[in-house]
Each structure stands twice: as C-alpha cells, then as structure tokens.
KERO-635607 format. One record per residue (C-alpha): residue number from 0; residue in one letter; x, y, z. Coordinates in nm, 3 decimals. Example, Ala and Ser with C-alpha at 12.3 -4.5 7.8 and 13.67 -1.06 7.14 Angstrom:
% residues 2
0; a; 1.230; -0.450; 0.780
1; s; 1.367; -0.106; 0.714
This chain:
% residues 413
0; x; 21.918; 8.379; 9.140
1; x; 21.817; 8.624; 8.838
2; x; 22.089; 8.677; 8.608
3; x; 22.095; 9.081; 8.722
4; x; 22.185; 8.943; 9.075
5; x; 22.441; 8.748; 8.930
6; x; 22.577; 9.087; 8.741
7; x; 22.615; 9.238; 9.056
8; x; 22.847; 8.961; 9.165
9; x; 23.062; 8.974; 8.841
10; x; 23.067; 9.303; 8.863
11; x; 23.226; 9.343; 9.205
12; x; 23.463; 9.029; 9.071
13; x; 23.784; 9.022; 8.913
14; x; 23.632; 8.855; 8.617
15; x; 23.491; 8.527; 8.473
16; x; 23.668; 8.212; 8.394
17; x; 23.530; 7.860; 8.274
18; x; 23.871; 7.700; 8.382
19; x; 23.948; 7.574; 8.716
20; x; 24.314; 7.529; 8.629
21; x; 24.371; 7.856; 8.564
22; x; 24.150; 8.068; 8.822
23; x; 24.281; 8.352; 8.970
24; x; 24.153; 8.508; 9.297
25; x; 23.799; 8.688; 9.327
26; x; 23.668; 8.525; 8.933
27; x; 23.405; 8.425; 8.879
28; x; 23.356; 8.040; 8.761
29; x; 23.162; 7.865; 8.493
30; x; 23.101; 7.509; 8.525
31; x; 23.027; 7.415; 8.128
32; x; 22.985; 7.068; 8.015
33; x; 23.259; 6.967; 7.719
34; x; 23.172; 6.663; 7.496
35; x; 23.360; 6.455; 7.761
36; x; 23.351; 6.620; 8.071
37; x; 23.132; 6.751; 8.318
38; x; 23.283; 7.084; 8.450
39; x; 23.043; 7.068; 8.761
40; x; 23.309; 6.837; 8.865
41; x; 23.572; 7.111; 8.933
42; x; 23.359; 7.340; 9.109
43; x; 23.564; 7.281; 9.431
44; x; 23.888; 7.301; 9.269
45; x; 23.770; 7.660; 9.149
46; x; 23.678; 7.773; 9.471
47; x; 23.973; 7.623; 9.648
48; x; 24.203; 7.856; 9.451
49; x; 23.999; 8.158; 9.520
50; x; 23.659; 8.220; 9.251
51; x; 23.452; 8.404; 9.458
52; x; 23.173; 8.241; 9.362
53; x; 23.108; 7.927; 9.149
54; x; 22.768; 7.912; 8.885
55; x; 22.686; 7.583; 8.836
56; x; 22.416; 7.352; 8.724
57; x; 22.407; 7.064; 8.878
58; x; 22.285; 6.983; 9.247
59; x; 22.544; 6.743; 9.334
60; x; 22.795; 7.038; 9.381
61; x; 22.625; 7.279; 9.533
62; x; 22.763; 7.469; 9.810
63; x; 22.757; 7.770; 10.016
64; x; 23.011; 7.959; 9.751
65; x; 22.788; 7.808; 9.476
66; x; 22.508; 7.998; 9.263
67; x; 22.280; 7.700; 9.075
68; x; 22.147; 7.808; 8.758
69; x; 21.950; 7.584; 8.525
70; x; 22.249; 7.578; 8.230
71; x; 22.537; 7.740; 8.293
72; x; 22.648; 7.783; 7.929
73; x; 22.258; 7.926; 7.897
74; x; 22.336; 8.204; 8.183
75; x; 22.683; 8.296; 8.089
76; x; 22.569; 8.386; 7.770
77; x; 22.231; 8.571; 7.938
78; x; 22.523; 8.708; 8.183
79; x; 22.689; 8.808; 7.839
80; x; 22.415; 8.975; 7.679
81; x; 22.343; 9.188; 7.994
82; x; 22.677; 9.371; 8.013
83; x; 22.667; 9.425; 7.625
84; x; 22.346; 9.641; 7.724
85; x; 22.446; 9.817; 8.027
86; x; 22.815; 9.893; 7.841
87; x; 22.543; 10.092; 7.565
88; x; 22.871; 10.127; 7.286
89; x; 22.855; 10.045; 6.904
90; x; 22.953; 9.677; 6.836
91; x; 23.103; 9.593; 6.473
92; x; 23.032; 9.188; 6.415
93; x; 23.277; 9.007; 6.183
94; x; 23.171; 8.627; 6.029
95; x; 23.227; 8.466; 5.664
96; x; 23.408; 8.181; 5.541
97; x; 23.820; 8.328; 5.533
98; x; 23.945; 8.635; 5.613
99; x; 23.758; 8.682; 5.941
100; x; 23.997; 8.720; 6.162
101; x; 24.274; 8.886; 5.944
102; x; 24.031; 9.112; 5.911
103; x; 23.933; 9.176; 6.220
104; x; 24.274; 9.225; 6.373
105; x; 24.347; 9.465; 6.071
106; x; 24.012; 9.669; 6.230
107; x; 24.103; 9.671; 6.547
108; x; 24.410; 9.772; 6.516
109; x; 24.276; 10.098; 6.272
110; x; 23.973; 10.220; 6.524
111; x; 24.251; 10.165; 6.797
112; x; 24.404; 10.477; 6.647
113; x; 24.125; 10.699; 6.796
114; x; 23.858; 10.454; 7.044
115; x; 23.948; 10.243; 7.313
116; x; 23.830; 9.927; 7.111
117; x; 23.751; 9.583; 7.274
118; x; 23.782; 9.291; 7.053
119; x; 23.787; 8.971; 7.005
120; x; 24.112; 8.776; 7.071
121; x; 24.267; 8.448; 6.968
122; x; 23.969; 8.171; 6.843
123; x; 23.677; 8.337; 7.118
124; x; 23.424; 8.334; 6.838
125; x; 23.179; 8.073; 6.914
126; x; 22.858; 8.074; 7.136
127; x; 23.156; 8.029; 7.450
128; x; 23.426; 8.254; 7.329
129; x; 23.171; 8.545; 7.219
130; x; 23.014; 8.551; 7.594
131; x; 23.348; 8.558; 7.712
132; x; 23.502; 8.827; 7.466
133; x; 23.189; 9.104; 7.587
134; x; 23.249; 8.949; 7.962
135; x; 23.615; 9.081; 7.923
136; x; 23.520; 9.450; 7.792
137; x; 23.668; 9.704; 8.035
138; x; 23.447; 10.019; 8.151
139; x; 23.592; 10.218; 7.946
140; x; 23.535; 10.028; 7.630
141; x; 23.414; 10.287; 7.313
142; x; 23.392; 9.987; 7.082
143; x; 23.364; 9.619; 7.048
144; x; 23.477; 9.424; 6.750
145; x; 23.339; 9.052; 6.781
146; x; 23.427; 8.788; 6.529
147; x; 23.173; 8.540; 6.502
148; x; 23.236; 8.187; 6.367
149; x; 22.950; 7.904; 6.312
150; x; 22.946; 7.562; 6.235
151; x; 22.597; 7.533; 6.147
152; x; 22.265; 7.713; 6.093
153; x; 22.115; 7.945; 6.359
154; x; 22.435; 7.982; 6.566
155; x; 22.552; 8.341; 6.383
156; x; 22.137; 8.429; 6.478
157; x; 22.242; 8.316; 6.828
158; x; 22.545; 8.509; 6.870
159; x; 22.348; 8.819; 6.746
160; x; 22.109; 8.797; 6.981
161; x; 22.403; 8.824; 7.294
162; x; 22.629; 9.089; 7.095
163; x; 22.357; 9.281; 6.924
164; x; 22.587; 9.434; 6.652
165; x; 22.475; 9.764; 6.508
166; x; 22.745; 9.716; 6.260
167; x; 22.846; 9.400; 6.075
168; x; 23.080; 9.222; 5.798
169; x; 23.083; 8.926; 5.587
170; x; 23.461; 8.879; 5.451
171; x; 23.279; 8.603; 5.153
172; x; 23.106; 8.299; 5.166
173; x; 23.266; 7.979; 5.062
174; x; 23.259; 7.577; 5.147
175; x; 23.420; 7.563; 5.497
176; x; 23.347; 7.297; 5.756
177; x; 23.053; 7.204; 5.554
178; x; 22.936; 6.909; 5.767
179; x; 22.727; 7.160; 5.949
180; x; 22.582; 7.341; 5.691
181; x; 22.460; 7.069; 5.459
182; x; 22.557; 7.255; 5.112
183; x; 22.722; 7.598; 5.014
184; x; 22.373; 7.750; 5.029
185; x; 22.316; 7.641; 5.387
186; x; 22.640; 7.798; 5.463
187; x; 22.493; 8.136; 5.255
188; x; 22.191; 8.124; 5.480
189; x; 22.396; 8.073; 5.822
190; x; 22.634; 8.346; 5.713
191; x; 22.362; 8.575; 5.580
192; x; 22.179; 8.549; 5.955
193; x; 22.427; 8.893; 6.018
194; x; 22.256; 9.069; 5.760
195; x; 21.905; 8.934; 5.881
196; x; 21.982; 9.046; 6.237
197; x; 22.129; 9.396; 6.119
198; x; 21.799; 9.470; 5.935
199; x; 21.613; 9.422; 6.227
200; x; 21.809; 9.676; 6.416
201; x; 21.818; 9.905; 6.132
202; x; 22.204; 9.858; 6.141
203; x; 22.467; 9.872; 5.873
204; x; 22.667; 9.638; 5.710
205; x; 22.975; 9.725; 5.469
206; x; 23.032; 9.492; 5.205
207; x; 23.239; 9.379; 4.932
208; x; 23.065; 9.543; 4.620
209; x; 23.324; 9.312; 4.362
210; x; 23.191; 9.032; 4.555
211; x; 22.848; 8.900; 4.360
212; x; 22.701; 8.687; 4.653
213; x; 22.704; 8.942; 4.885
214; x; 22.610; 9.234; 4.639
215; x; 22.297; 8.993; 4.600
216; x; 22.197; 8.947; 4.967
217; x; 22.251; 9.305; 5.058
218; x; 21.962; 9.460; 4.828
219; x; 21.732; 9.175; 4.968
220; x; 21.840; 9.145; 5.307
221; x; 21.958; 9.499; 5.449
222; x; 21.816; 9.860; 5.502
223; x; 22.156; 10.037; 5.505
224; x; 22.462; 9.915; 5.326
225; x; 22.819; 10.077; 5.320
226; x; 23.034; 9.945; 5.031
227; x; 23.426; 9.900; 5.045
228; x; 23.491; 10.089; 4.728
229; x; 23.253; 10.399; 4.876
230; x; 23.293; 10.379; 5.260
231; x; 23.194; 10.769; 5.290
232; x; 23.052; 10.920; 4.936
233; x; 23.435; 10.922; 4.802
234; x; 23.591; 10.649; 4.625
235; x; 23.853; 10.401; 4.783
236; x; 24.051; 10.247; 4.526
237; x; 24.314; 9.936; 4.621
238; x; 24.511; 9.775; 4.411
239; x; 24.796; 9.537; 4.415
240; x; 25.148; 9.697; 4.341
241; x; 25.331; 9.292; 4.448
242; x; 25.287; 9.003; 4.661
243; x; 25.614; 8.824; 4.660
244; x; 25.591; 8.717; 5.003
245; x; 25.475; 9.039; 5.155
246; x; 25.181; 9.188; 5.010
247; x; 25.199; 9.576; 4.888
248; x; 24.894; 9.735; 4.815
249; x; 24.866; 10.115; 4.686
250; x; 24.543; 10.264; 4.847
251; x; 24.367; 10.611; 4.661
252; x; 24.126; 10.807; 4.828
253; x; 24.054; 11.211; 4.831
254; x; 24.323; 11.217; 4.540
255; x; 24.603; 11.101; 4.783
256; x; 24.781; 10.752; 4.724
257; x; 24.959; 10.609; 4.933
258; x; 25.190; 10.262; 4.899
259; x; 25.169; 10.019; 5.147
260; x; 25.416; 9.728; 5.284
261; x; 25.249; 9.508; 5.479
262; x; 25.358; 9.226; 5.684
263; x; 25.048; 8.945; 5.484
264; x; 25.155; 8.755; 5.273
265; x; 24.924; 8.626; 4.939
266; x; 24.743; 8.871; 4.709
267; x; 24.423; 8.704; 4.859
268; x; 24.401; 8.956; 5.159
269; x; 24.379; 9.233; 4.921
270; x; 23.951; 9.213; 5.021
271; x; 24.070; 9.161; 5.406
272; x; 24.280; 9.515; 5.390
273; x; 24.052; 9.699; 5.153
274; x; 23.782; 9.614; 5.428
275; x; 23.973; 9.740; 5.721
276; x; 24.030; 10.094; 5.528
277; x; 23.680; 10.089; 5.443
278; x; 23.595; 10.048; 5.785
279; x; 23.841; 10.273; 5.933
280; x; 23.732; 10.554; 5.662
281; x; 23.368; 10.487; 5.769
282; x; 23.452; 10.542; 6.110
283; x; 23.635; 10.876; 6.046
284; x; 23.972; 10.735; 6.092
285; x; 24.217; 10.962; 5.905
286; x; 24.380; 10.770; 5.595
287; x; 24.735; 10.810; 5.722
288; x; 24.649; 10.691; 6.014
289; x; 24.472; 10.410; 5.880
290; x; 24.811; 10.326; 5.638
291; x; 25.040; 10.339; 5.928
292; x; 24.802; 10.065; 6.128
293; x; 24.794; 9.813; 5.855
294; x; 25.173; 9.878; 5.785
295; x; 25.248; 9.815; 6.167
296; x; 25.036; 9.498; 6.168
297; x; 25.208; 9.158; 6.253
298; x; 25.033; 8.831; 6.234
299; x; 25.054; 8.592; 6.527
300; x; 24.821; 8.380; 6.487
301; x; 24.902; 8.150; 6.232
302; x; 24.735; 8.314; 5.892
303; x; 24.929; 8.443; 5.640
304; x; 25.206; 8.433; 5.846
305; x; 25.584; 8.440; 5.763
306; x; 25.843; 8.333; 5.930
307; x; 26.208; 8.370; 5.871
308; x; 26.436; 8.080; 6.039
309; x; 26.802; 8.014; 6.015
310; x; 26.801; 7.798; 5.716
311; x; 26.424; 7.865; 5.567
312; x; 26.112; 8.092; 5.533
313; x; 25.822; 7.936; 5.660
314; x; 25.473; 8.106; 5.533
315; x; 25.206; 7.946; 5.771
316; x; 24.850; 7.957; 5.722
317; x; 24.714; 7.688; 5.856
318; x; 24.453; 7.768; 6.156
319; x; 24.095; 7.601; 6.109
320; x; 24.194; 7.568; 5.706
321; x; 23.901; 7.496; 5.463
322; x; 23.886; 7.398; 5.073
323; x; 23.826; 7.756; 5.008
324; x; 24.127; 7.886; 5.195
325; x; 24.389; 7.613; 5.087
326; x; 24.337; 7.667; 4.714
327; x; 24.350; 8.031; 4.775
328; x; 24.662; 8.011; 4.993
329; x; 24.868; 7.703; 4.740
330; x; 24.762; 7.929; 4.457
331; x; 24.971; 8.241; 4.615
332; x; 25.246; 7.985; 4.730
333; x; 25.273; 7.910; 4.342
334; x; 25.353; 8.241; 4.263
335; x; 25.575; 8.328; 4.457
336; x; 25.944; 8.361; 4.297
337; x; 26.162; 8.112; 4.526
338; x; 26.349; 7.826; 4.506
339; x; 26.290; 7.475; 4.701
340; x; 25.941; 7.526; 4.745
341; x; 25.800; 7.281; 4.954
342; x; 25.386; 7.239; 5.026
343; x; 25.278; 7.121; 5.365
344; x; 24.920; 7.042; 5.391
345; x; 24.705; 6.918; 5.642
346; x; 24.369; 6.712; 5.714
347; x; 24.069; 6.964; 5.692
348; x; 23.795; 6.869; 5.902
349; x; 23.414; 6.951; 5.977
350; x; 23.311; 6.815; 5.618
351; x; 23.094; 6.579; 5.677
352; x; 23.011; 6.360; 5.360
353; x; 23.196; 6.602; 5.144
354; x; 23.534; 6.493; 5.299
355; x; 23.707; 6.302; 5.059
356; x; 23.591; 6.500; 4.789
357; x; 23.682; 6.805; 4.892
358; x; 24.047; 6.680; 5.016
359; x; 24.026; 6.510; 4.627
360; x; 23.942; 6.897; 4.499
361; x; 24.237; 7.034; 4.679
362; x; 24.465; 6.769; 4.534
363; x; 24.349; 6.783; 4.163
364; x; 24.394; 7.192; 4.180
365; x; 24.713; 7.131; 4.318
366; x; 24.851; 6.867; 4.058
367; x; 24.762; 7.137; 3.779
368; x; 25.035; 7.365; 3.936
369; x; 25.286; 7.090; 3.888
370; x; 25.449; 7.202; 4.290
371; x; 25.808; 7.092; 4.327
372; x; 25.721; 6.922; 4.645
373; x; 25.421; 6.817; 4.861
374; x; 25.425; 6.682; 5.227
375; x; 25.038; 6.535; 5.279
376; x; 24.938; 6.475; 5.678
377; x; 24.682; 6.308; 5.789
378; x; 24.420; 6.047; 5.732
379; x; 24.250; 6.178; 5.490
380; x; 24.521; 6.288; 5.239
381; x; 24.732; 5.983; 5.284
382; x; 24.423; 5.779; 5.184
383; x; 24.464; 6.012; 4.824
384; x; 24.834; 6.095; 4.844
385; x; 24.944; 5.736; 4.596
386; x; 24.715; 5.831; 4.343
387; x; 24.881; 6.162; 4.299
388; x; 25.269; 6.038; 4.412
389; x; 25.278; 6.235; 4.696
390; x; 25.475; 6.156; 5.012
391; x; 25.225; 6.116; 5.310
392; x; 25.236; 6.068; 5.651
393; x; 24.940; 5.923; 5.910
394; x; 24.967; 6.189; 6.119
395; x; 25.109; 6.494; 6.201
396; x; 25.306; 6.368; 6.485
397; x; 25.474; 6.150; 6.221
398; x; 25.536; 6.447; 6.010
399; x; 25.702; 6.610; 6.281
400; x; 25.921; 6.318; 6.329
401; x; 26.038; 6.279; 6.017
402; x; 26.084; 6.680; 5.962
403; x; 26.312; 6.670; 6.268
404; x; 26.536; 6.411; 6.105
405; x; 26.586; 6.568; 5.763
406; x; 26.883; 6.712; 5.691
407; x; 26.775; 7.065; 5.474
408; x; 27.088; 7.210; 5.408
409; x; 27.095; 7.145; 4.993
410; x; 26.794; 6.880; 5.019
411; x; 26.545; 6.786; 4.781
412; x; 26.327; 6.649; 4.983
C-alpha cells in the first residue's frame, strides 16, 4: 500500500498511536521496534482495543486489519512528511544545545496570541516524536512550531526533510550528549544542518547576533537572516533589571519599554526570551501582547522551574542536562541571595569518551564557587565525589531514600 493510501486511512481515523497500551478507538497503530522490543508483537493487542487499522512490518503478524509496510518507523515518518505538505502552513524549526524548548514554549505561547499554532509538546523532538508532533496538527492549524533534538550527525538533515521548515532557530551550540557527535565541531555541523536545509528553501533563520558561532555560520550558510536585536528594521533591546529567583527583563522597542516578571528563573534565559520577542515581533505580534505571553508563561516541564513547598523552594532544571547547561544553571544557583543552599546534581549521559571529564569539568567549576552543600547522584559523580568531599549516592533511588529520611527543619545537611 502507497503511503497516500495509507493517508486516506489516517485521515478518516481518530489519529495515530505507536502504543498498544494506550490505544483509543478508530487510531491508527505503529508497530516500531525499541532497542529491546519488537512492537510487531502487540499488533493484536492494538487492534483488540479498537485501532482501526494496524501498519506493521513484519509478516508474522499480518492480518486482515493489518497494512505491511517495509519499516514502519520509515512510513510513519513518509506518512509524516505527507500531511506537512497537504496542511501547506509556515513551519518555524527550533534545535541547539539549551534553551530549545524554553524557547519554544515561550514562541508558542506569543504566535498563540493571533494563529492557531501547532507545536511541539513534551520531549516529541526526535525522528519519532517529530512524525508524531505534524501527525497531531489539527485542520485548522496556521502554524507549526517543531523542536528538533539530535544525537548525532545527519538526524537534524533528517528531520528537515519530514517538517520542511521555512523558518528556523538555533538557541547556541555547546557540548551536549557528545558521544554522538564526536567533538564540539561535529555538534556545530549537526546543529548547523537547519541552516543548510533553510538555504535550500530560501527560508529564514533568526539568530542570536551577540552569539559569535552563529553570527559566523549565518553569512556562510544562509540567504536570509533575521537577527534578535533587529527582528523588523527597529531595534529590540533586552536587558536584565534582576534574577533573584525569577528573572525580570525590561524589553525596548519603538521607544516603548516595558518591565517584565517572568516565571524563569536564571539570567541565562535572557537569549531564550529575547528570541521569543524577536520572533513574535517578526511575526507581527504586537509588543504588549508579546509581554503579557511571556509574563503568563509557567514552566512544567522541569527547566528553570521553581517550586515553592511547605518547608523549601525547589528550582529544578534537570531534564536531559548537559555540561553546558549545568554550569550555566549552578552558576545562577550561586547567585542567588538565599540561605541553606543546597546543589543536587545528577549523572549526565550521552558522552561517550568525554564522560568523566566532562562530569570532572562540572565539579572543578563548581568547587571554585565554594557551594554550601552538594548532593552528587549517580555513577559517575560518586566515582569523583571523594576527591572533592562531596556526599554521593549510587543512584538516584538512593538519593531519594535518604532525602525522605532527613529531617530539614533547621538542618545542615
């Protein structure tokens, strides 16, 4: 069956869904292989609680409800790539090393003031999650906003090719899950496949102008570039007013300034908000709308999030950390005026031969702020934590433990 048949089936379903646990009636299922698993194997416990029709790709399972495609993954993402043409709307791609997804949520929620925007939610940025994100567009859509993640070379090329941005971001470049990417300028090259794909569309990237990598690729790489601090021919200025705990920016443009108390904390999403109002301004958002989406934005998802408990204030940011991003985020934690300050830090993973080191890095920059406290997790960082007289534990689940049986009220740890 040719993938446009198979469009006419999703489109007369109720959707598409690559877990048999949680099918609903009339989706569409996706048997995908995992590292361990074989998801061919669930094709009848899809069907028995109501997909309408199964794609597989692998005899053994076929049935009469079954459709079998040589790769499933390869024909979800064809399946993908179809509806992104037949929707025919502008599609702003997000990728770089932190800030991506900050970012993107800070986007969203701006264009949301004036398009029905579709974007991407929770961690559906890979060659799975992106399919699925433009699979999940409603009709109506104006706009998608895709975050794209990669943990090695070709992969943001690949996602390109399904999403076909005409617009596109890089937050920064930096050393994250290096194991991949073989050396910072693999990960430059991987990152930098945006800007390669928007100059063969003759699309438009906006960029950080302070930022001296991407200033560089942009005049070699890309036709048409937008820059943060000139998103329409009329300066954007942003500076930091304070970022103890919350971050408040003031933001200039047309002669009007306006102050603004977000709900981020760290002075390091300064570039992640200054490229949402770029964007928004680009895309003929008016400014006070654009101040009163950023000032109504709430993190959930575990970045630069603050939470306020009976007895503490936790500050989490902690999803998918890097090198890059922990320095960033214990350097903010440092400033920040407060008493019993207490560092949690976990494992960082996807480093490849670079592991130790880079856990090693993040140590020695943390010794030179002389923290009152440190809590290490992990293999990794216990394997370093003596060296530095650090208190480590094995695991997180032994972390847990032993957080669930301290008594906080007046401790020092």
């Amino acid at each position: 069956m040719k993938t446009e048949q198979i469009y006419e089936l999703f489109r007369k379903s109720t959707g598409i869904n690559t877990d048999s646990r949680t099918i609903k009636p009339g989706e569409l299922f996706f048997a995908l292989w995992g590292d361990k698993f074989n998801g061919n194997t669930y094709t009848e416990e899809a069907l028995g609680r109501g997909a309408s029709w199964a794609v597989i790709d692998d005899p053994l399972y076929e049935t009469e409800s079954t459709i079998l495609v040589d790769d499933s993954l390869f024909e979800l993402q064809a399946l993908a790539a179809h509806h992104r043409r037949m929707l025919n709307i502008p599609v702003l791609a997000i990728t770089g090393t932190n800030g991506k997804t900050t970012t993107k949520e800070l986007i969203a929620a701006i264009l949301s003031r004036k398009k029905k925007i579709h974007y991407t939610r929770g961690n559906l940025n890979n060659h799975i999650g992106v399919p699925l994100t433009i699979l999940s567009a409603p009709a109506d859509t104006e706009m998608m906003v895709i975050e794209m993640g990669a943990s090695h070379i070709g992969e943001i090329r690949s996602l390109c090719l399904i999403a076909r941005p005409d617009f596109g971001i890089i937050t920064n470049i930096g050393t994250a899950h290096i194991e991949g990417f073989g050396s910072f300028e693999g990960v430059v090259k991987a990152k930098t496949e945006l800007y390669e794909h928007l100059r063969k569309v003759n699309g438009i990237a906006l960029y950080n102008d302070k930022n001296p990598v991407l200033t560089e690729k942009i005049f070699k790489m890309v036709n048409r570039a937008v820059p943060y601090s000139d998103p329409t021919g009329i300066e954007l200025l942003l500076d930091v007013i304070s970022s103890d705990l919350f971050l408040k920016v003031r933001a200039t443009y047309q002669h009007k300034s306006y102050d603004i108390n977000t709900s981020l904390f760290g002075e390091y999403n300064h570039e992640n908000i200054k490229a949402a109002i770029a964007t928004g301004l680009f895309f003929d958002i008016p400014f006070e709308d654009i101040v009163t989406a950023v000032e109504e934005y709430h993190p959930e998802n575990n970045r630069s999030q603050v939470l306020s408990k009976e007895k503490n204030t936790l500050i989490c940011d902690s999803y998918n950390a890097n090198p890059s991003s922990m320095v960033t985020a214990i350097h903010a934690f440092k400033d920040l005026a407060s008493d019993n300050k207490l560092i949690i830090l976990g494992d960082m993973l996807e480093l490849g031969d670079k592991t130790e080191a880079e856990h090693e890095r993040v140590l020695q920059e943390l010794k030179s702020l002389n923290p009152e406290a440190v809590y290490l997790a992990g293999p990794v960082f216990s394997s370093l934590a003596d060296k530095h007289g650090y208190k480590s534990f094995g695991s997180t689940e032994k972390l847990k433990d032993y957080l669930k049986r301290i008594h906080w009220k007046d401790s020092r740890y």
